[in-house]
C-alpha positions as CSV (number, residue, x, y, z in Angstrom):
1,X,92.1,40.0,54.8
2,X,88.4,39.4,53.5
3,X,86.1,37.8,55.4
4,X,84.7,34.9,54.3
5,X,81.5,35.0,55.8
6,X,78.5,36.5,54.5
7,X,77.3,38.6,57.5
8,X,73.4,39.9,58.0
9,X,71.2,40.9,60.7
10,X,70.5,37.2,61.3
11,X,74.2,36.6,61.8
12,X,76.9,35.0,59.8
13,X,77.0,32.8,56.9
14,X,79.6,31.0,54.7
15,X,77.7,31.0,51.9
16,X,75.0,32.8,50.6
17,X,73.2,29.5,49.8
18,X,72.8,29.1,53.7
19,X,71.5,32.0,54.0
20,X,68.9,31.3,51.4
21,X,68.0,28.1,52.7
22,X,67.3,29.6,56.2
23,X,65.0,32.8,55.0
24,X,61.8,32.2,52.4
25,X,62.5,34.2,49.5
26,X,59.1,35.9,49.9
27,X,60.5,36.9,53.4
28,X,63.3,38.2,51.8
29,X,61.8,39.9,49.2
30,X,59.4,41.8,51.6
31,X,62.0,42.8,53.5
32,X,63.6,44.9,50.3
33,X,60.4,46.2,49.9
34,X,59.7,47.4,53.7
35,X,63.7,48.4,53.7
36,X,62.3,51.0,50.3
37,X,58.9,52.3,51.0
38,X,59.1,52.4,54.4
39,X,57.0,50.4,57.3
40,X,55.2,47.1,55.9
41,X,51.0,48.0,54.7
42,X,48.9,45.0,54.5
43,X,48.2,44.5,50.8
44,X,51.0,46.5,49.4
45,X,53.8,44.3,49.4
46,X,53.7,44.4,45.2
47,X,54.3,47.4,43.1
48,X,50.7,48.2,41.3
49,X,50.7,49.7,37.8
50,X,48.6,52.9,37.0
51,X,45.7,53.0,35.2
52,X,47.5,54.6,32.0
53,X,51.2,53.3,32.6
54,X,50.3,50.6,29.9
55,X,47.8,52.2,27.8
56,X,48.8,51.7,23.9
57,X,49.2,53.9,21.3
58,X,46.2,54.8,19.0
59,X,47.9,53.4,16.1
60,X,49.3,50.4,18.2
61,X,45.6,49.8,19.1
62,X,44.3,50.2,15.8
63,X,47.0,48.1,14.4
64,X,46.1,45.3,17.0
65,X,42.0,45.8,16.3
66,X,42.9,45.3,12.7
67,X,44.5,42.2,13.3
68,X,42.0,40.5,15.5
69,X,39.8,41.6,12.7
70,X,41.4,39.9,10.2
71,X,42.0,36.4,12.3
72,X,38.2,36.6,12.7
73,X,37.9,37.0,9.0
74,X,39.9,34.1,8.3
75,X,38.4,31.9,10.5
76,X,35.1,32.3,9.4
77,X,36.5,31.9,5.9
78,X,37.8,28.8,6.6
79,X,34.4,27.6,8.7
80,X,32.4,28.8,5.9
81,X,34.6,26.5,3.9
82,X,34.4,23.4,5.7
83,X,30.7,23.9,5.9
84,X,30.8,24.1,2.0
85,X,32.3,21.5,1.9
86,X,30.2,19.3,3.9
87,X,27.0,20.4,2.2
88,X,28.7,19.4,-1.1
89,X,29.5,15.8,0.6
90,X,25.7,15.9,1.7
91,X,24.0,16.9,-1.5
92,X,26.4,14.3,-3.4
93,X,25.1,11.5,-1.4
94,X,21.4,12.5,-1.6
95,X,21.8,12.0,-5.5
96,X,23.1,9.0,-5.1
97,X,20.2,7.8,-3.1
98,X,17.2,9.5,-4.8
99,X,19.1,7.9,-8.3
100,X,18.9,4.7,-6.3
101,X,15.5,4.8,-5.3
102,X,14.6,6.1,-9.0
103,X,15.8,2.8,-10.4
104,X,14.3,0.9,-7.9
105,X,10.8,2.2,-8.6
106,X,11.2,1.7,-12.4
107,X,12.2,-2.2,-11.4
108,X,9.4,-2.3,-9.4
109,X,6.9,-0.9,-11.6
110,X,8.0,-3.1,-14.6
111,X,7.2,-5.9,-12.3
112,X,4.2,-4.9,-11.5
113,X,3.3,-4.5,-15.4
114,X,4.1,-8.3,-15.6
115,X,2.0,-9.8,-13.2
116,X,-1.0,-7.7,-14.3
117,X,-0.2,-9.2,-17.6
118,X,0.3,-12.3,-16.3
119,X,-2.8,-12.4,-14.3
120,X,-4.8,-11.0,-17.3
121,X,-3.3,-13.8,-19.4
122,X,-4.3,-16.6,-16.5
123,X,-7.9,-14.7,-15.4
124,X,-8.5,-14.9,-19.9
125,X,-7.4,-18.6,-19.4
126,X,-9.6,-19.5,-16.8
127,X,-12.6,-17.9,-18.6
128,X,-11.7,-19.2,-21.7
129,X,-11.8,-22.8,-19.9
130,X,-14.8,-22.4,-17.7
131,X,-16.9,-20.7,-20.7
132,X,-15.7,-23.8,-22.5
133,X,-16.7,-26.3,-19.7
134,X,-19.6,-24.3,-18.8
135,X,-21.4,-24.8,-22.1
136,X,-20.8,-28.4,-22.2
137,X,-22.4,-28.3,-19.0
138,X,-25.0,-26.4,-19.7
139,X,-26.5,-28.3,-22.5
140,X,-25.6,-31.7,-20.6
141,X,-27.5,-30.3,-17.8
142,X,-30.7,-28.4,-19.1
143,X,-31.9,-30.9,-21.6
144,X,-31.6,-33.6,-19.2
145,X,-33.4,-31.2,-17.0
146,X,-36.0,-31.1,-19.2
147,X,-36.1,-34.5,-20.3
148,X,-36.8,-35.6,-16.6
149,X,-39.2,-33.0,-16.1
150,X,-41.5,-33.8,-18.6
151,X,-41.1,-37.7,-18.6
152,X,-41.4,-38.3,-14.6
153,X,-43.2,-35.3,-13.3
154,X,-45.8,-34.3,-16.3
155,X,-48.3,-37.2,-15.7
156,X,-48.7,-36.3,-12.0
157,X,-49.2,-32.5,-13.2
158,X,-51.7,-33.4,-15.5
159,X,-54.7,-32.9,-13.4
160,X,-53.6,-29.2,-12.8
161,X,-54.3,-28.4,-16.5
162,X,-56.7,-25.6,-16.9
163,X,-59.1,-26.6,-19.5
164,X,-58.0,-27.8,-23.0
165,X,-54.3,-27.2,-24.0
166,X,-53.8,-24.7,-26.9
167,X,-52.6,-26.6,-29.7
168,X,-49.1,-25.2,-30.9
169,X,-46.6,-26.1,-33.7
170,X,-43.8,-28.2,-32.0
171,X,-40.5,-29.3,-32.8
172,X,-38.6,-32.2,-30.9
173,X,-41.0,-35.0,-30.5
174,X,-42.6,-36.0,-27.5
175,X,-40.3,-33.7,-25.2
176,X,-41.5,-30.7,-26.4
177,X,-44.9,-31.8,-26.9
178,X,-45.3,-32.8,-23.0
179,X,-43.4,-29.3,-22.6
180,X,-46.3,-27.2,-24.0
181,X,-48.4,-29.6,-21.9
182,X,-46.4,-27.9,-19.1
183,X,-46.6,-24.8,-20.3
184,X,-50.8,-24.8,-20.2
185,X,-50.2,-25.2,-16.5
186,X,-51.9,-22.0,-15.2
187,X,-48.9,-22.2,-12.2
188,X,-46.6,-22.0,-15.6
189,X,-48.8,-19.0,-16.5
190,X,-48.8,-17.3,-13.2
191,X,-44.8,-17.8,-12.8
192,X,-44.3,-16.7,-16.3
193,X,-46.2,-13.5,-16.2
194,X,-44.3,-12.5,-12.8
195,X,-41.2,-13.4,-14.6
196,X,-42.1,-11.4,-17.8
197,X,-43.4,-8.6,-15.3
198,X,-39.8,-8.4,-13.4
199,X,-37.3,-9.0,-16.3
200,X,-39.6,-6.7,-18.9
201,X,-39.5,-9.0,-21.6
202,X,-42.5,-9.4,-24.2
203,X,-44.7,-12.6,-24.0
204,X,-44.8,-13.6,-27.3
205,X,-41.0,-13.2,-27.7
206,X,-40.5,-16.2,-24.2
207,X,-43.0,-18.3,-26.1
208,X,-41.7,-18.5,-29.4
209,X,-38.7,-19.2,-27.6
210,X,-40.5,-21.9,-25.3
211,X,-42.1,-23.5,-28.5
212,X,-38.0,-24.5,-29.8
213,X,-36.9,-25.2,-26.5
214,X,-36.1,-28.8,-26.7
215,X,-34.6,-28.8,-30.2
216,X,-32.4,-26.0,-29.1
217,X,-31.3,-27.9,-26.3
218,X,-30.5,-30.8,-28.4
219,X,-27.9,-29.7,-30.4
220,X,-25.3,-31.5,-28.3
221,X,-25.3,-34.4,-26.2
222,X,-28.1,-34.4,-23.2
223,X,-27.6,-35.8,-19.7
224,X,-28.2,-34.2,-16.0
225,X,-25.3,-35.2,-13.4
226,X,-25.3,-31.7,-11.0
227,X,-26.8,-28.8,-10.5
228,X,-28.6,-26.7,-13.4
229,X,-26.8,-23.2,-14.1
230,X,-28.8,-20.8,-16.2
231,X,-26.2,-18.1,-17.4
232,X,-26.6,-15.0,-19.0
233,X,-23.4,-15.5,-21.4
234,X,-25.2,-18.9,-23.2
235,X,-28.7,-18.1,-23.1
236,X,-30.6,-14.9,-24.6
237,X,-32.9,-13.2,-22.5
238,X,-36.0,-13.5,-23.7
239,X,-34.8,-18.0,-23.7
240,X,-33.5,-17.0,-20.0
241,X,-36.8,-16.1,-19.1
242,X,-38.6,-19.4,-20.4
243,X,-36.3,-21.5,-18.1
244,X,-36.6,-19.2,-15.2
245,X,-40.1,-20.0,-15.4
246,X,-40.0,-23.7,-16.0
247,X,-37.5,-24.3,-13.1
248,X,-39.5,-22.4,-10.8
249,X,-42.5,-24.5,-11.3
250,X,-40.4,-27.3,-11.7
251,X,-39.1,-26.7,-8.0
252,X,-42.4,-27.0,-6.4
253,X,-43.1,-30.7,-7.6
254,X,-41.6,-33.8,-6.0
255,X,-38.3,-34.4,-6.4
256,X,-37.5,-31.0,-8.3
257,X,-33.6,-30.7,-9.9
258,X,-31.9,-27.6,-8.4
259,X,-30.7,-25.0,-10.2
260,X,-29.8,-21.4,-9.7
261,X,-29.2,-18.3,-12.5
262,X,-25.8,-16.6,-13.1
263,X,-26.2,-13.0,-14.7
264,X,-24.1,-12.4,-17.7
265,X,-20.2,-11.5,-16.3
266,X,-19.0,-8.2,-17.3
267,X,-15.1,-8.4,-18.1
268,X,-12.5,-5.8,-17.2
C-alpha cells in the first residue's frame, strides 16, 4: 500500500503544500544546490556564467550593430523633421508679423504726411491772417505814431535845433513839415548815422525815404491804439532805417510811444 505521506529529513507530510509552507523556498533551493556542489561557500549559492558562455556571433553582432544603427538613423530623421517643421511654423509667423508691422508703418507714415499738410495749411493761414492784420496795424499805428510825435512833442524839441533847418521839398502838409523839423535835430543826426553805420545803408537813400514819410504812411486810415511794430515784411530797409531812427529819439522825450522792430520772417 502507498504511503500517503510525503516523507523528508524534517519528517512527514501529507501534502507537499505543508511542506512548502514550513521551509522558505530559498532554503529549499540552497539546499539542492549544497546537496550538488558539495558543502555550502558564502557567495556561491547561484550558478555564474563564464565570461564567453554568451558571447554572440560576429554576424549576430554585426547584425545587432546594424540595427541600433539604423534606429539611430531613424530617430534622428524623424527629430530632424520635427525641428523642420517647427522652423517652418517659426519663419511662417515672423512673415506674418514683419507684413503686419510693414502695413502699420505705411499707415502711420501717411498720417504723418497729413498733419504736416495740415499744419502747413493752418501755419500758411495764420500768416496769411496776421500779415493781413499786421499791416492794418501797422499803418494804424506808425502814422498815428508820427502824428503824435510831431504835434505834442516837436514844440518842446524845438530849442534843440542846431542852427537853421535845411529847407527840403515836403509832401503831407504840416506832418511832414514838423517831421524834417525833427529830422534837423542833431540827436536825429547822431541816432541816424549810428543807425546807417550798423544796418549799412546809404544816407541819401533813408532821407529820400524820410522826406515821403508821412504821405507814405497815409495811404490808409491813421490811428495809434498799442504798441508800434516796425517789420521787415512791410517796410524796405532803407524806410526801416528812417523809423528806427525816429523812434529812438522819439523814446528819449516825455511820454515816448513804445515800439519794438521785428526782422523780416523767413518761411519754410
Amino acid at each position: 500500500m502507498q504511503s500517503r505521506f510525503f516523507f523528508t529529513r524534517h519528517g512527514p507530510f501529507k501534502y507537499p503544500a505543508m511542506f512548502a509552507a514550513r521551509f522558505h523556498t530559498a532554503t529549499v533551493v540552497q539546499a539542492g544546490y549544497r546537496k550538488k556542489d558539495g558543502p555550502h561557500k558564502p557567495h556561491t549559492a547561484y550558478p555564474t556564467a563564464s565570461k564567453n558562455q554568451y558571447k554572440l556571433p560576429p554576424e549576430t553582432a554585426t547584425l545587432l550593430t546594424k540595427l541600433a544603427n539604423a534606429n539611430n538613423d531613424a530617430q534622428h530623421s524623424r527629430i530632424l523633421e520635427y525641428l523642420k517643421f517647427q522652423a517652418r511654423i517659426t519663419q511662417a509667423e515672423n512673415e506674418k508679423f514683419r507684413e503686419h508691422l510693414a502695413i502699420r508703418e505705411r499707415e502711420q507714415q501717411m498720417e504723418m504726411k497729413r498733419l504736416i499738410h495740415d499744419n502747413r495749411e493752418l501755419y500758411a493761414a495764420f500768416r496769411r491772417e496776421r500779415n493781413e492784420r499786421g499791416r492794418w496795424d501797422s499803418n494804424f499805428n506808425l502814422r498815428g505814431a508820427v502824428d503824435s510825435d510831431t504835434n505834442s512833442s516837436l514844440p518842446k524839441q524845438k530849442k534843440s535845433l542846431n542852427g537853421p533847418s535845411t529847407k527840403r521839398r515836403s509832401r503831407g502838409g504840416g506832418i511832414q513839415a514838423n517831421l524834417n523839423q525833427i529830422m534837423e535835430l542833431s540827436e536825429f543826426k547822431e541816432t541816424l548815422s549810428k543807425v546807417l553805420k550798423d544796418r549799412g545803408l546809404r544816407g541819401d537813400d533813408v532821407w529820400h525815404c524820410l522826406n515821403i514819410l508821412y504821405p507814405t504812411l497815409s495811404k490808409y486810415a491813421h490811428g495809434n491804439d498799442g504798441d508800434i511794430v516796425l517789420r521787415g515784411i512791410y517796410h524796405p530797409d532803407n524806410e526801416r532805417a528812417g523809423l528806427v531812427a525816429l523812434m529812438r529819439v522819439q523814446g528819449r522825450w516825455k511820454e515816448p510811444c513804445s515800439w519794438r522792430e521785428e526782422p523780416e520772417e523767413v518761411d519754410y
